[in-house]
Every structure is written in C-alpha cells, then in structure tokens.
C-alpha positions, 0 to 999 in steps of 0.5 A: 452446686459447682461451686461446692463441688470444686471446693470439696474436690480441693477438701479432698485432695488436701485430706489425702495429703495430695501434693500437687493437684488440678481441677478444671475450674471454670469460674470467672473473677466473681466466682460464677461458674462458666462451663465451655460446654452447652448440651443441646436437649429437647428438639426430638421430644419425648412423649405419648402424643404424636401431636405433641412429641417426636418419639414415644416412650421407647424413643421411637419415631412416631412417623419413621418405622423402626427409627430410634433416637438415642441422645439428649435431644429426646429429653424434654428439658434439662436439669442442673448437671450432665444429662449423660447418665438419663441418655445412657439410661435411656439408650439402655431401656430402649435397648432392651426394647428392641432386643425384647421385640425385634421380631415385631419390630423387624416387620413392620 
C-alpha cells in the first residue's frame, strides 16, 4: 500500500505540473518500505470482560474509578496503516461519554 502510495503522490505532482517536489520515501534498496516510526498498541485492552481487557468499551478502567485511557494502547491489534484517526474516533466517543454522564460518573 506504501508503495502505491508514493508512487500516486509522484503521478500527482507530475500532473500538477509540480517542478520540484519531495516525498518521505522510506524504501530501502529492494523497494520494501521501512518506516522510522512503530506504534505501540494494545497493552490496556479493550473489551467487555474485566478478566480479559483492561477498559470497557467507553475506555474506561474496569479497576480505577473514573480512569479513562485515551490512546493506541486500548486497541486490540493494529491494522495496515496509522491508528490515528480510530484513537481520535475513540477519544471523540468517550468524550461524549463522560460529557453525557458525568453526574454519574462524578460520583462514583
């Protein structure tokens, strides 16, 4: 997919008439692409079981009242690209959460 990528970017600009552009292209010498950067995921599990996960499905510890985990490590495995926009998703969601119940939440 990386690969493709870049060389649609390189399509692009060309079709643009781009006289000068640059990519961050992370591919070695056999065309593998190598990215510089490793997302850490799933060491706070979500899920609907205390036994089994760390948060529910609001992100919410299961053993820290009111303790909300907002970030890669609630997924439970990672996908092809970026996780970025699911957190961001997910933060969103549990925002709304709290917001829609934070007088319960404030008191337990």
């Amino acid at each position: 997919m990386m690969n493709y990528m870049l060389d649609q970017l390189k399509d692009l600009a060309r079709a643009c008439g781009a006289i000068d552009y640059r990519l961050q292209d992370y591919r070695d010498q056999d065309g593998v692409y190598r990215t510089p950067a490793w997302h850490m995921l799933g060491t706070c599990r979500m899920g609907k079981d205390p036994e089994s996960s760390v948060v529910n499905v609001w992100a919410q510890s299961w053993e820290v009242p009111n303790l909300f985990i907002i970030d890669g490590s609630v997924l439970t495995t990672g996908g092809t690209v970026n996780p970025t926009p699911t957190i961001s998703a997910l933060a969103l969601r549990a925002a709304a959460y709290i917001r829609d119940h934070f007088a319960s939440l404030s008191t337990a």
